[in-house]
N, C-alpha and C positions, 0 to 999 in steps of 0.2 A: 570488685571493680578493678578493671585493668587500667597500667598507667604505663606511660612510653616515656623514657627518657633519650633523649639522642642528643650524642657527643661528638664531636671528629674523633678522640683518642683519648680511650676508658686506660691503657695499658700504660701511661707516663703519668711523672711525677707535674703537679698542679694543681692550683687551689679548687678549680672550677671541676678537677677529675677529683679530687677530697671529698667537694662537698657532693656530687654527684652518689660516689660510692656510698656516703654514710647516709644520707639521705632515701636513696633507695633503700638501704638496708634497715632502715629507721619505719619506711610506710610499709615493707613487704612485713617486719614483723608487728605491725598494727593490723594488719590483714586483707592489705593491699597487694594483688600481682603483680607484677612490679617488671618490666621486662627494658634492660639499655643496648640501646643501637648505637653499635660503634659504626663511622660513616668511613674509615679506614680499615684494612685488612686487621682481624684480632688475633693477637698472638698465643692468644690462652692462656694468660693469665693478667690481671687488673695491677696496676702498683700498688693500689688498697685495697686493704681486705673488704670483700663484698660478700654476702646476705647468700649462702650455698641456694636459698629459691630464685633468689634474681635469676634471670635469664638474661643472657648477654647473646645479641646477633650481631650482624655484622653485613653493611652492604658492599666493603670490600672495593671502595674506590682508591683512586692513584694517591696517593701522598699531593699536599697540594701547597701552590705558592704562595710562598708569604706577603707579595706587596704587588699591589697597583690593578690593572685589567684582567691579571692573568687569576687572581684570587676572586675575583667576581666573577670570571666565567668559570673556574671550580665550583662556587655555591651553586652555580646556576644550570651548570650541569647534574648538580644533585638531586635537583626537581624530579625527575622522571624514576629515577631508584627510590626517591621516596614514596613517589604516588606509587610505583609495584606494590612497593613490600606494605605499605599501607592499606592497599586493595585488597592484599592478601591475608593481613592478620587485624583484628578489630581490635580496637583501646578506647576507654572510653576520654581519657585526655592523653593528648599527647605534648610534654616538657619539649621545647629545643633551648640548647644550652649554647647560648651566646648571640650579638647580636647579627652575626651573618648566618648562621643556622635558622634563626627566626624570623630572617626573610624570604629565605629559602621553604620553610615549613608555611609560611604565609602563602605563597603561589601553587602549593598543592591543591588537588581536587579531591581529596580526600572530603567524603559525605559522612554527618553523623559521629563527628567525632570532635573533641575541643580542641583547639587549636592553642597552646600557650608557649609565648617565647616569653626567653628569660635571659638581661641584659648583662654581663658583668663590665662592664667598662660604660666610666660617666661618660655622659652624652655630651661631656666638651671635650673631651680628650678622640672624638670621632673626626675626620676630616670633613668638610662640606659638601664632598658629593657623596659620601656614606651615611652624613649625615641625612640628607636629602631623600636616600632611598628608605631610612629606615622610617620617617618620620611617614613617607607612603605605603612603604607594604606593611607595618607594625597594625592600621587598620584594619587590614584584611585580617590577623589575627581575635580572637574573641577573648586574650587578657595579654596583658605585657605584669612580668614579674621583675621589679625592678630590686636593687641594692641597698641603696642611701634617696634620704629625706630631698636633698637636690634633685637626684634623678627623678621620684612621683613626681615633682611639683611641675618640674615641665615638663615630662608626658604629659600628666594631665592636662594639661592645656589644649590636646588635640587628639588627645584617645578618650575611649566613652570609659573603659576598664584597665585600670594601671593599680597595681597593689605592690606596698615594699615591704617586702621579707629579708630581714639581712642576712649573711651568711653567720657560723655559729661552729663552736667547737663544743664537740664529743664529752671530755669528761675535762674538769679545772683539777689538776695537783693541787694535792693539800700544801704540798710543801712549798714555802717561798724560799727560791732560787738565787735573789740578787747575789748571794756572796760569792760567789764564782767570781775569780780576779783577774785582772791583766786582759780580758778578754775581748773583743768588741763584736758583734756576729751579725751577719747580715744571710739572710737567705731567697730564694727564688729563682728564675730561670734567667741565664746567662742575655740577659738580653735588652737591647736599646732603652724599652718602657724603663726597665729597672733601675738603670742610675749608676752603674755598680761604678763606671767609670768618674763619675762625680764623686764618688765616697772615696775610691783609692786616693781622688786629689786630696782630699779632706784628713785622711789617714795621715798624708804625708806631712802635713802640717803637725800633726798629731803627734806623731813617729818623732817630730824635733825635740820637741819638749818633753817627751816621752818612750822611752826607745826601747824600752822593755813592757811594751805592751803590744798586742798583738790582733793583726784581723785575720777572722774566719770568715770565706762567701759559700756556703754550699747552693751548688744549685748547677744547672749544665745548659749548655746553649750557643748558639751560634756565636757570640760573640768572645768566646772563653780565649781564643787566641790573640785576641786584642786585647785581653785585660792582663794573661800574663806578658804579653810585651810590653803593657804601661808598665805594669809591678816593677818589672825588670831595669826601665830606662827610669823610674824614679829610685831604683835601688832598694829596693822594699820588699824582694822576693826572700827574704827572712822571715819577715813578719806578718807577711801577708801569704796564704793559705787559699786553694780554693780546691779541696777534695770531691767536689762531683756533689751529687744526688744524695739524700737522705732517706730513707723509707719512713725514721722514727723521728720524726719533728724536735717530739717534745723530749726527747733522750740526748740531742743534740744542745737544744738551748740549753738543758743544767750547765752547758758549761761557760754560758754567757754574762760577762757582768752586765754590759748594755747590748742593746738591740735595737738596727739603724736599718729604716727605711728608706732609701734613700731615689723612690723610683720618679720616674718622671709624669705617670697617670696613674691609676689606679681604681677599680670600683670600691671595692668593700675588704682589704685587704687580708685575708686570713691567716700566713705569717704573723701577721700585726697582732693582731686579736690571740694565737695561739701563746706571742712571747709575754703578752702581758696576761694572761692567767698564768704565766709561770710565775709571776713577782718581777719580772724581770724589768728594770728601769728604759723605758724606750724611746727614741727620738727619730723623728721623721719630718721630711717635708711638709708644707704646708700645703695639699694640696686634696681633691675634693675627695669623700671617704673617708679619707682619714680623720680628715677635724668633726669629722662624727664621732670620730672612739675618743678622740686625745681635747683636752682641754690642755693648754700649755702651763707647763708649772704648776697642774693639777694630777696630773693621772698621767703625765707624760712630758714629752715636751715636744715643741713644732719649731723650722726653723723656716726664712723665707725659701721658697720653693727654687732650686738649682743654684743656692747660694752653697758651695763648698768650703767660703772660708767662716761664714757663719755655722755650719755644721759641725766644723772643726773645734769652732772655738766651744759651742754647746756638749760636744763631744769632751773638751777640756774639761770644764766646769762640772762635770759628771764625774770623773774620773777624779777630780780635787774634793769630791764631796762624796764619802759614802753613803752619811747622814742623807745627802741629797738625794744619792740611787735609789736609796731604802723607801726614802717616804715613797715616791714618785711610784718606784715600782709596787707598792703593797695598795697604793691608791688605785694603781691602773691594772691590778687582780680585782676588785671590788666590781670595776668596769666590765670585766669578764663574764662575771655571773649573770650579767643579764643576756645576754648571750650563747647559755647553754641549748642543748641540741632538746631535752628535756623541754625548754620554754619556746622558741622556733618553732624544731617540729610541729607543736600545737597548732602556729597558725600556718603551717602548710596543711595540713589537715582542715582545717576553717576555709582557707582557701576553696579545697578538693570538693568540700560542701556547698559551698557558694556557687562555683564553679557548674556544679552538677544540676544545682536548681534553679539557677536563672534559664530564663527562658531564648 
């Protein structure tokens, strides 16, 4: 059985190019062919490691813009390079990863082939008239694959096929991590969604009461030059760090005592889910996804959503309790394992067979 995966950009660091890589690599060695379309030029090589059968193509469109009309006539231009290359090689499903890709793959005339978009980003965090279009071409698809318990319930209400697959890490460290000191670490791409600039307010609070402890953000993005100019004008480019890109995640957090989410939407956050199979004690907004994985003062903790001096102070109260880090973090390891690629995988697989035999 052939399967299509299509990406914008297989070759950069991101949760959604993560799970994509391991994921393909996961059904080609179940005995699936397994082939990803990058919808941007491909550089020749993946940021993750991928499955040496995967095939990777490439339709080789322009880099495209990030906000407003101009990014909708990018998806929309996509149409016609999909229907080619569609006409020209057969799948019997084909994945689109994300929800502009999946409306784009929706207005294809591709015959005899399944058509699956897959959402990463909740369906409130969408503006209204993106909201608008997906809630119309998601139809023309024959399954929407969503993230979190939120997003089924209201798809469902206007698709006939919505199934939730969460996203899932690879392998859980034996080892628990918490003890790593002084450290607080935030990771993901330099950008607006993520918050980062809410957490440096929150740091700085931090920083008062605390001045020998220290933030790491890896991650790169448009917005890096505005965060080392906050660093700088709250005076905090000591203690505050932001080295680029990681390829190894989980080599990174060892050295994390806590780990702050601090973004402003989110689907199903993989960071999230990777630090806390590390042991690692972790705090994030309250905001939708996430209060799927964390129960507060159970396996995590949650603080109100864009509140920085409540993050701060929850930020304190971590740092005054190791006792605290410990439990929190060894609880929200326990949460991990349900989530392994091991138990996932299975129902993407369940899926692929569903998928195949309805009618």
């Amino acid at each position: 059985m052939k399967l299509l995966f299509i990406i914008p950009q297989i070759s950069t660091a991101g949760g959604v190019q993560k799970i994509v890589a391991q994921l393909s690599s996961y059904l080609q060695e179940s005995g699936y062919q397994v082939t990803i379309l990058n919808c941007l030029p491909f550089a020749g090589v993946s940021f993750y490691q991928i499955h040496d059968l995967v095939e990777i193509s490439s339709l080789n469109m322009r880099a495209y813009p990030s906000k407003g009309l101009s990014k909708l006539h990018w998806y929309y231009q996509l149409i016609e390079p999909l229907n080619e290359f569609l006409a020209n090689h057969h799948f019997n499903i084909v994945f689109a990863e994300g929800g502009y890709l999946s409306a784009s793959l929706s207005l294809t005339r591709t015959k005899n082939t399944i058509k699956v978009g897959c959402e990463h980003v909740n369906h409130d965090a969408v503006n209204p008239i993106h909201g608008f279009l997906r809630r119309l071409l998601f139809k023309k698809l024959n399954a929407l694959v969503v993230l979190t318990k939120a997003d089924y319930l209201y798809y469902n209400n206007f698709l006939p096929r919505v199934y939730r697959i969460p996203n899932f890490i690879e392998k859980i460290p034996d080892q628990h991590t918490c003890d790593a000191d002084r450290t607080i670490m935030a990771i993901g791409r330099l950008t607006y969604q993520k918050g980062f600039d809410t957490l440096i307010n929150s740091f700085k609070l931090v920083n008062e009461m605390y001045p020998n402890w220290k933030l790491i953000i890896y991650g790169e993005g448009e917005c890096r030059d505005e965060l080392i100019l906050q660093t700088k004008k709250a005076q905090l480019d000591q203690v505050v760090s932001l080295p680029g890109e990681t390829s190894n995640v989980s080599e990174a957090l060892k050295g994390a005592a806590i780990f702050v989410l601090s973004s402003r939407f989110e689907g199903f956050p993989l960071v999230l889910l990777e630090a806390m199979s590390q042991g690692i004690c972790c705090v994030s907004f309250n905001i939708s996804g996430v209060n799927e994985l964390i129960i507060d003062n159970k396996n995590g903790s949650l603080v109100q959503a864009g509140n920085a001096r409540q993050l701060a102070e929850r930020i304190l109260m971590l740092i005054e309790s190791h006792e605290l880090r410990s439990r929190l973090g060894l609880k929200g390891k326990e949460t991990s394992y349900h989530y392994q690629l091991s138990q996932v995988g299975e129902e993407w697989k369940n899926l692929i067979k569903k998928l195949i035999q309805q009618p």
